[in-house]
N, C-alpha and C positions, 0 to 999 in steps of 0.2 A: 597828714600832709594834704593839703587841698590843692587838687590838680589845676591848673587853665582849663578852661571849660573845652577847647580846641579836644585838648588830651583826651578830657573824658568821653568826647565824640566818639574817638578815635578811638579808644577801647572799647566803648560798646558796639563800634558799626565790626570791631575784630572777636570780640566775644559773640555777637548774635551769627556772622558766617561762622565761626567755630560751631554754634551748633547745629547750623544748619547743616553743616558737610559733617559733622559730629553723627545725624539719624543714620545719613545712608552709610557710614561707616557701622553702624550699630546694626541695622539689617542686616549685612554682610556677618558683621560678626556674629547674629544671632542664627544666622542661618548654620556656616559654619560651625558652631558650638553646640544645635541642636542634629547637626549632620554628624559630629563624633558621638553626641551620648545615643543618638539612634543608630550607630556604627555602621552608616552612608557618606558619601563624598560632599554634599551640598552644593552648591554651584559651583560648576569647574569649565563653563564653557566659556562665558564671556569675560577677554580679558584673560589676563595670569593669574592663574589662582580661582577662576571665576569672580576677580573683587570689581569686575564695573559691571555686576549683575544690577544691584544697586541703583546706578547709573541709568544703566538701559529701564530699569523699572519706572524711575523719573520719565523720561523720553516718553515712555509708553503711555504715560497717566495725561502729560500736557496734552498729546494728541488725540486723547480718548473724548467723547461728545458730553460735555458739560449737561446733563439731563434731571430736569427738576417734575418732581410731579405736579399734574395740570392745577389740582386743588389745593398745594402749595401755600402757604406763605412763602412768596418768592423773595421777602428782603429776610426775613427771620432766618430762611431756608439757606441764605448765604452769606449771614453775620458770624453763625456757630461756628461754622471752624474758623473763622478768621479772631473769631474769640480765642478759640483753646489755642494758636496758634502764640496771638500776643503775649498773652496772660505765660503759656509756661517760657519763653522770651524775657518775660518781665521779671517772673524770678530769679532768674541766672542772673541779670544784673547786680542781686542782691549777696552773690555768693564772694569772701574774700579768696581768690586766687594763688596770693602772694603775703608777705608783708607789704601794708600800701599801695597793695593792688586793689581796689575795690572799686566799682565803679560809684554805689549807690553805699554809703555808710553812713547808719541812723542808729542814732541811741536803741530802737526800738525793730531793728532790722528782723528780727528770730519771731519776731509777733506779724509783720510785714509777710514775710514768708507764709505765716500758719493763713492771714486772710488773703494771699494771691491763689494758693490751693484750696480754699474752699469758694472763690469766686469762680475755678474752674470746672463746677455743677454746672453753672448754668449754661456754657454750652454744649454738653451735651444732650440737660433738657431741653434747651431751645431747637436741636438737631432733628428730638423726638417728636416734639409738639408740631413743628413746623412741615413736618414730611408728611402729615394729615395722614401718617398708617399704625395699623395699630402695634405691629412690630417695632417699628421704632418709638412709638410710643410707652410701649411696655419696656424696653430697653432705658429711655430717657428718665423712665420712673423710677427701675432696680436702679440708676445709676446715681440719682439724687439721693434717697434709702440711704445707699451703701456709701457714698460718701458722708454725710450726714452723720449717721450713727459711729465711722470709725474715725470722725475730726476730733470727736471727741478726747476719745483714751490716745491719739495723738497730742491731742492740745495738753493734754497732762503730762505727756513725758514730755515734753518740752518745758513744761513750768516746772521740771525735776531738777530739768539742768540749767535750768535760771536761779532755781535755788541753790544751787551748789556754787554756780559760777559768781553770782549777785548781779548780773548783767543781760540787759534781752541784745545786747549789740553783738553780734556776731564772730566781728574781729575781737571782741574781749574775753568770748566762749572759746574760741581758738587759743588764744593766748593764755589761757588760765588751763590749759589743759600741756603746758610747756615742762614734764616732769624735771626738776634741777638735778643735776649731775646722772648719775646713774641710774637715775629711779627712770629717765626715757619714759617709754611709753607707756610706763603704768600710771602715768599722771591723766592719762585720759579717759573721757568720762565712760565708756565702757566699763572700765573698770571698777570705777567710781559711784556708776548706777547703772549697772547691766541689766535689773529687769525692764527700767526705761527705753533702753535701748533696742531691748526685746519687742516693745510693744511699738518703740515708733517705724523700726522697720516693718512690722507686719502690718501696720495701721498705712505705712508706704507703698506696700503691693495694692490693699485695698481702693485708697487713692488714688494711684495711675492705672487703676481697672487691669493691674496684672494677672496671670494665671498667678494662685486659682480663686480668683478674686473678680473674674473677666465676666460676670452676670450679662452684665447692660448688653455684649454684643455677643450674646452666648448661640454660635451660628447653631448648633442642634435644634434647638427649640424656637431661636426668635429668628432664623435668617441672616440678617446681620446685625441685629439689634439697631441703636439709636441712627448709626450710618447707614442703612438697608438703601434707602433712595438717593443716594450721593452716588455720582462716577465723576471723573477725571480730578482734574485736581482740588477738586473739594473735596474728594473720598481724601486725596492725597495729602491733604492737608490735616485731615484728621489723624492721617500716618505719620506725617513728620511730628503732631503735637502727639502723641502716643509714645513713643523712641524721645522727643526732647524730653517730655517729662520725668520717663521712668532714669532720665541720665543726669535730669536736676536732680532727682528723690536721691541718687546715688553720692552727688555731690553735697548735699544737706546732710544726708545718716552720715558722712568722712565728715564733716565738718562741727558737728553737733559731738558726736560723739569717738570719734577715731582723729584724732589732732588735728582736722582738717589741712591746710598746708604744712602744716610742722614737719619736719623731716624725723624719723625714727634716733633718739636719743640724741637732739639737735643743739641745746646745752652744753652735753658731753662733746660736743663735735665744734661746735664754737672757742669753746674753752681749750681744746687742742688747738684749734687755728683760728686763732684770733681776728688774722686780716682777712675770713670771709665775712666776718659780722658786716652789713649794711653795704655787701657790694653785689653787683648785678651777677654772678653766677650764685649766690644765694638765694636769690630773687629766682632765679631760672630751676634751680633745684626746688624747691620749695611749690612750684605750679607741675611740676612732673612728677614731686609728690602725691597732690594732690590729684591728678589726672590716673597715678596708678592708683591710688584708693578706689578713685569713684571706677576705673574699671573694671575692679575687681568687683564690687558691690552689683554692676552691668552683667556681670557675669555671675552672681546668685540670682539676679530677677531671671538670666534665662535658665538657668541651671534647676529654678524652682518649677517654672513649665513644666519641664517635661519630668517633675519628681511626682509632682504631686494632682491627684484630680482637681479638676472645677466641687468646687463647695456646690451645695443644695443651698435655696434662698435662703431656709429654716436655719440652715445650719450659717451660715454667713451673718445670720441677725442674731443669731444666740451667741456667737463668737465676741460679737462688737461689743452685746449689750449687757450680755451676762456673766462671761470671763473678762475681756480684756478692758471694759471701762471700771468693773469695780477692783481689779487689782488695781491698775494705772490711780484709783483716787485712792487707793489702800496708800500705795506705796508714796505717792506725793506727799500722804498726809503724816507718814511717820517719818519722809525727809525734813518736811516743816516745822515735826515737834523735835527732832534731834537739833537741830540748827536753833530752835526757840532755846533750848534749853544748855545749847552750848553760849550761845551769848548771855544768859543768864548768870551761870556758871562761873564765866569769862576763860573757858575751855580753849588752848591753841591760844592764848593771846588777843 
């Protein structure tokens, strides 16, 4: 269904504030979440509950002194984060919502996706290079590395579930994973390709520089890594794209592989009641769907913080290069010949 362009305005200017009030809700939560597994309160002062701690963080960042170092590239110095800001922005456009919710739908939207996250290297080497220190300079380096090496055995699990699905468009990977009658949600590609799945979420930590994946700004050893000479809200802007990120990666792993909007046994649920198919409380169940997947997914990136240590460089490049890219071309390539040889065959029709 092709929206009036009005509309589609209209849903991205409501999608990009979704994320934006999406971060500091995600702070909050993440504080909280890491206040129960270290069994502490997390913020409980500002506000009920402590949740406009968040808030007051913002407040705090706008009025802190914008300070760039003297030897500087001062335009490079303040392109990065408005870079990583856009860019994970730009993603979420590309995420289907709903049925017919889509802002941006392309034949080729799941490839769209793999080159918006790997364009978002370059600000944080430009964050490194531009701060003329070596901290952040070594930081801007582990971050280019380590993304680099893990786009890799990501780009493969994704061409697992292109092969399975026959489609790079998004809304058809969704759709093709709609298990009929009872079968619900075993039709989705979890289950379908679970080592894939395996690899693109871990290759997703990697990407949003999540623990224990966090090299580039590893404050032990490098300060603050690639951000060291950033304050106010340019730091904070590296914050909000940090929290948008890791909450698109959440919404891509539900949508790739855990039925993205589908509702749990949604077939079966249609076929009982008929008169929800193609009416607007399906449409609304169907994004709250998907909002509780990806927050469940929000809640493993922080849940894995605090399980597991920060990786060794060594051991973070043997991960990419040595397990996780030669499974990932293992297992694409006996997707490829199963699929060769069932059309061969004329296997399933």
């Amino acid at each position: 269904m092709d929206l009036p362009l009005y509309w589609v305005a209209l849903i991205g200017f409501a999608i990009i504030n979704f994320f934006l009030v999406s971060a500091s809700v995600l702070v909050y939560y993440e504080r909280k979440v890491s206040g129960w597994i270290q069994n502490r309160p997390g913020p409980n002062r500002v506000g009920p509950w402590g949740f406009l701690q968040p808030f007051a963080d913002v407040a705090k960042l706008i009025f802190k002194e914008d300070i760039s170092p003297t030897a500087s590239s001062p335009f490079i110095h303040s392109l990065a984060p408005v870079l990583m800001v856009t860019i994970a922005m730009t993603t979420a456009a590309l995420i289907p919502f709903a049925r017919g919710f889509v802002i941006v739908d392309t034949e080729v939207s799941a490839l769209l996706v793999l080159a918006l996250t790997s364009i978002a290297v370059y600000g944080v080497t430009l964050a490194g290079w531009s701060s003329n220190s070596k901290f952040s300079l070594l930081g801007g380096l582990r971050s280019s590395a380590q993304m680099i090496s893990y786009e890799l055995a990501m780009g493969l699990s994704v061409l697992t579930v292109v092969l399975i699905t026959g489609s790079l468009r998004l809304v058809d990977i969704v759709e093709y994973q709609n298990g009929p009658g009872a079968w619900g949600i075993l039709g989705w590609n979890v289950f379908r390709a679970p080592i894939a799945a395996l690899i693109f979420i871990v290759t997703a930590f990697a990407e949003t520089n999540r623990a224990p994946f966090d090299l580039p700004e590893a404050e032990q050893e490098l300060v603050g890594g690639y951000h060291t000479e950033y304050s106010g809200m340019k730091f904070g802007m590296f914050f909000l794209a940090e929290y948008v990120n890791f909450f698109v990666a959440s919404f891509v792993i539900v949508t790739l592989f855990f039925g993205g909007y589908l509702l749990p046994w949604e077939d079966a649920l249609l076929s009982a009641l008929p008169g929800l198919k193609d009416s607007v409380l399906l449409g609304v169940l169907q994004v709250l769907s998907l909002l509780l997947k990806a927050a469940f997914f929000a809640f493993v990136f922080i849940w894995v913080r605090w399980t597991l240590p920060r990786f060794k460089y060594q051991q973070l490049m043997t991960l990419g290069w040595k397990m996780l890219l030669p499974i990932a071309l293992a297992n694409v390539v006996l997707y490829a010949l199963f699929f060769t040889f069932k059309a061969l065959l004329g296997w399933g029709g």
